[in-house]
N, C-alpha and C positions, 0 to 999 in steps of 0.2 A: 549567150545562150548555148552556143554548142559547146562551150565548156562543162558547162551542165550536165549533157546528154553523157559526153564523153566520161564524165566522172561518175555518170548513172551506168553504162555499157560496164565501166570496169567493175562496178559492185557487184550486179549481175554475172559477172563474170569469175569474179570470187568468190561470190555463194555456189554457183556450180563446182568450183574446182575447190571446195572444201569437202566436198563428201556427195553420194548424191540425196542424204538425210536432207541436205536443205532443200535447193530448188533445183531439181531436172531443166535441162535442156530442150525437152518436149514442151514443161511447163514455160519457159523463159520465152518459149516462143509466140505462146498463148497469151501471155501478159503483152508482148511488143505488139500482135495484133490487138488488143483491148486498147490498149495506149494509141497508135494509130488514126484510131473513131473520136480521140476524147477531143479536150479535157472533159474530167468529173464534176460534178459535187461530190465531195467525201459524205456519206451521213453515218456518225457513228454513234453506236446505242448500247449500253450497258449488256441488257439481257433480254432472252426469245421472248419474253411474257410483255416489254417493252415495245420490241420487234412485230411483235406480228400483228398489232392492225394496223402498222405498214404496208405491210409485206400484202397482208386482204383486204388491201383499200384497193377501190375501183380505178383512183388516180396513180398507182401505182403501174408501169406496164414492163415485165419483165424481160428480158432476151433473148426470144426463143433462140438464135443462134448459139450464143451461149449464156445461159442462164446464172453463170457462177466457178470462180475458180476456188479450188482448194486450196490453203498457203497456211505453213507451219502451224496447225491446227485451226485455226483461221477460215470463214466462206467470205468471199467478197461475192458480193451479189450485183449481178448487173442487169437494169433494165435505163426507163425513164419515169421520172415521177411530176407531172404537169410540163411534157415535151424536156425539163433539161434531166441531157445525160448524167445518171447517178450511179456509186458504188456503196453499197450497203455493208455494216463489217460490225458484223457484235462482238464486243471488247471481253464479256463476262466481268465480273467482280473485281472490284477493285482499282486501286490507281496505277501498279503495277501492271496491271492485263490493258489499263486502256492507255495507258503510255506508248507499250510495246504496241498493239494493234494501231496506234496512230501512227506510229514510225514508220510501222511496214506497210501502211499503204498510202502513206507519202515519199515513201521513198522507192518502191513496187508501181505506182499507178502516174499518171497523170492525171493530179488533180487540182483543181483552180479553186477550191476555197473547202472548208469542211462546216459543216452543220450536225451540233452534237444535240442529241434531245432523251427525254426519261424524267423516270419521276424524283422527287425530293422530300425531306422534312422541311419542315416551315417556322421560320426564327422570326416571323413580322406578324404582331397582331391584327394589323389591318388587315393583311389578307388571311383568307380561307383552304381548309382542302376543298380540292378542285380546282383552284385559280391555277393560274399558267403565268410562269416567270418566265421572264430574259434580264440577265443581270448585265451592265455594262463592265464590271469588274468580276475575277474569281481569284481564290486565293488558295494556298494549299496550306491548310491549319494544324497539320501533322507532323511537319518538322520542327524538332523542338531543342531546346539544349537543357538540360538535366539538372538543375542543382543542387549539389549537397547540403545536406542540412547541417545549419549552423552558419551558412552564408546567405546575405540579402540584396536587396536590388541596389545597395551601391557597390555589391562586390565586383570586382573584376570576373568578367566569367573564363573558361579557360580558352587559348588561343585565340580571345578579343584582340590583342594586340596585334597577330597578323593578317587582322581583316579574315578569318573562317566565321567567326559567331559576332553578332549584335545585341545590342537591347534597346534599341530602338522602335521595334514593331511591339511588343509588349508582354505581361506579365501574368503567368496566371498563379496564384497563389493557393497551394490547398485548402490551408491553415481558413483561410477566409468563409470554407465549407464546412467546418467542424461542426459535428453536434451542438447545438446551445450547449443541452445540459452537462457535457463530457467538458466544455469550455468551463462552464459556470463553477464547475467541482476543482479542476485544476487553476483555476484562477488565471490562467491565460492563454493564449492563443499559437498555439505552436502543433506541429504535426511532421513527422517523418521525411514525410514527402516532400518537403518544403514547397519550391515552386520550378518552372517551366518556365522560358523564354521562346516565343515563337520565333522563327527563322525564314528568312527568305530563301528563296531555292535558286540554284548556282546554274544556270543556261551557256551554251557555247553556241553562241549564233551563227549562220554560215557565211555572213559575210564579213566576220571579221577571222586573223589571225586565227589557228588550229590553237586549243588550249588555252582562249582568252576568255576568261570566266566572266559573267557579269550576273551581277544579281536581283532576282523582282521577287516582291511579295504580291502584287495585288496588279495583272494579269488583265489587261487590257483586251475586249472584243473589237472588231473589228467595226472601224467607225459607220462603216457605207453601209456593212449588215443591218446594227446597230439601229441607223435612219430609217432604213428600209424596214424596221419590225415596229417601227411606228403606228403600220398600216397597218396591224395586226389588230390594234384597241378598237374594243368594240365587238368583238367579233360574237359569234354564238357557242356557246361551249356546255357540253352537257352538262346536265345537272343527275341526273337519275341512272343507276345502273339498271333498274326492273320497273317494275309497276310500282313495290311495293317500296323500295327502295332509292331513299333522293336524299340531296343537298338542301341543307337548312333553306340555300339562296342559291340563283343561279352562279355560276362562278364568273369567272372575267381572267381577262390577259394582263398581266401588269409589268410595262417594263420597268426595272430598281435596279440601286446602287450597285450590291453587291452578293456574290456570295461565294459560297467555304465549300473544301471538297478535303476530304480523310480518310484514311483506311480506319472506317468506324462506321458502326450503324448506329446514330446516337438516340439514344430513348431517355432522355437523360433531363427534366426540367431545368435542372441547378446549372446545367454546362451550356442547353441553350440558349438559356438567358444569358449568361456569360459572357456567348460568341457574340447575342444581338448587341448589348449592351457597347462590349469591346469594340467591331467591329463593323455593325449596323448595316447586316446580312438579314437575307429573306431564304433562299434555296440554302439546304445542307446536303450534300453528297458524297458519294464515295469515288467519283469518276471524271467530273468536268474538267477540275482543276486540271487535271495530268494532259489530258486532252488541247486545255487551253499551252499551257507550256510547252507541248510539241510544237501547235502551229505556230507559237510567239519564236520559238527558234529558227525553226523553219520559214519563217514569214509568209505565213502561209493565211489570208482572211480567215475568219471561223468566229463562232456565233453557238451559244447552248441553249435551247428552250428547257424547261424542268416546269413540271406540273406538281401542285404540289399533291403528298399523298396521308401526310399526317402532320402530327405538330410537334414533333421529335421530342417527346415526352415532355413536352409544355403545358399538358392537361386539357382536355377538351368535353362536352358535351357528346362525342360522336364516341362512342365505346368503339374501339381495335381497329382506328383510324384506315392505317396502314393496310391491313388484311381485308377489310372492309372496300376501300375506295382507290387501292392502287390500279386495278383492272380501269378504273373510269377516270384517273389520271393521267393514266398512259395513252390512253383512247385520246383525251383531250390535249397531252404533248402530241401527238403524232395531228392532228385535226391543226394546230400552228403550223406545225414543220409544212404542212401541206399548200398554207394559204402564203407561207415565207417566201418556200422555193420559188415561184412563178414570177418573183419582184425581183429575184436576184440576176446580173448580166448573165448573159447566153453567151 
């Protein structure tokens, strides 16, 4: 453990004497008093509109001492949220933004497990918008390898051989999307694009050797959270944004298999059928995933709620899903995240 600290002092140490664009000295001092009070819960959330009936729940109690640091565009927020000590930290968009924000405050903070939560498209017919997921798996569905056309899936793909690319996790073929009629005219089935091989993404854990790559597609939560969201089914979860305005049915908590995270906002029937069919996902996102891969490196527990907010152009009954019911999906991740924390170790 104190090799830990010791290899945390010198990063610290190196951010300041890079410039003082990174982290001040004043600042570094502010962080070792935060760290001092901890550990945390990490909770980390895409965007403000997700954030804030957090932030204006009553079970929320913020810091008056210090209410929040600044860090490389970054607000870590500190209060407690049902007595355990928490740091709040909005990623913004994307997996890039929530990769980074999970790094710097696992590696900036003391903190003893991360809980990510926000809303989702929804790849599982049984559920509905409004239901609230916790998947026990996430995957990152964006890394891909390219195939030129004119080669198929027994081709060799390129640098298969030294173990960079697979074809084991699977395939997605354009050609399989054609028009009927453009197919019918041409007599067969072929398209530019040809196809895509998803890819597992390359992790360097800290406990092993510096530069020993290993690779996961499909991104394990954290078992004890995991149990402990058990207690969550059942629970009451709004149904209605106004007077005038509600859910076919009331929603519900459902923990499932799996789900996918991409630099994509997918509105897309034909691709989410696809993902379900492929990979037999319910939440689709632009954030979990990356989120999950930080702490699987860092070994770090962590756990995503996603409510969902439409049916990622799967077709619905509820006209402009998204626009419509993401304000009372969010309402209803953040209403889990609340009833979570309170099961988890102090």
């Amino acid at each position: 453990m104190m090799k830990v600290f010791l290899i945390f002092g010198w990063f610290l140490c190196f951010l300041v004497n890079i410039g003082e664009s990174a982290i001040s000295k004043s600042l570094l001092k502010e962080i070792d008093c935060v760290n001092k009070v901890g550990p945390y819960i990490g909770i980390v959330v895409p965007n403000a509109f997700e954030m804030n009936p957090l932030l204006q729940s009553s079970s929320f109690v913020v810091n008056q001492k210090r209410p929040h640091l600044d860090i490389s565009g970054r607000r870590f927020r500190l209060g407690t949220l049902e007595k355990q000590k928490i740091i709040i930290v909005m990623t913004g968009l994307s997996m890039l933004n929530a990769g980074i924000t999970t790094q710097l405050l696992l590696t900036l903070f003391k903190v003893k497990g991360v809980l990510h939560f926000g809303i989702a498209g929804n790849a599982n017919i049984q559920l509905e918008v409004g239901d609230v997921t916790i998947p026990k798996f996430w995957a990152h569905t964006g890394l891909w390898l390219w195939q030129r056309h004119g080669e198929g899936p027994e081709s060799e793909l390129p640098l298969e051989s030294n173990g960079d690319f697979t074809r084991t996790i699977g395939y997605l073929k354009f050609s399989d999307y054609n028009n009927d009629t453009i197919v019918k005219h041409k007599g067969h089935r072929d398209n530019l694009l040809n196809g895509v091989w998803y890819q597992p993404e390359e992790v360097f854990p800290i406990n092993t050797y510096p530069e020993t790559r290993q690779h996961v597609f499909w991104v394990p939560v954290d078992k004890h959270y995991f149990a402990l969201s058990k207690q969550l089914e059942g629970m009451k979860l709004e149904k209605c944004i106004n007077a005038t305005t509600c859910l076919p049915r009331a929603p519900k908590l459902a923990r499932v298999e799996r789900g996918v995270s991409a630099n994509v906002f997918l509105d897309n029937g034909a691709y989410r059928n696809f993902l379900s069919t492929k990979f037999n996902v319910t939440p689709i996102d632009m954030e979990s995933a990356a989120v999950a891969l930080i702490c699987y490196q860092q070994k770090i527990p962590f756990i995503a709620i996603r409510a969902l907010s439409d049916l990622a152009g799967g077709g619905s009954n509820i006209s402009n899903e998204a626009s419509s019911f993401a304000p009372l999906a969010a309402q209803n991740a953040v209403a889990a995240l609340i009833k979570l924390v309170p099961l988890l170790p102090s």
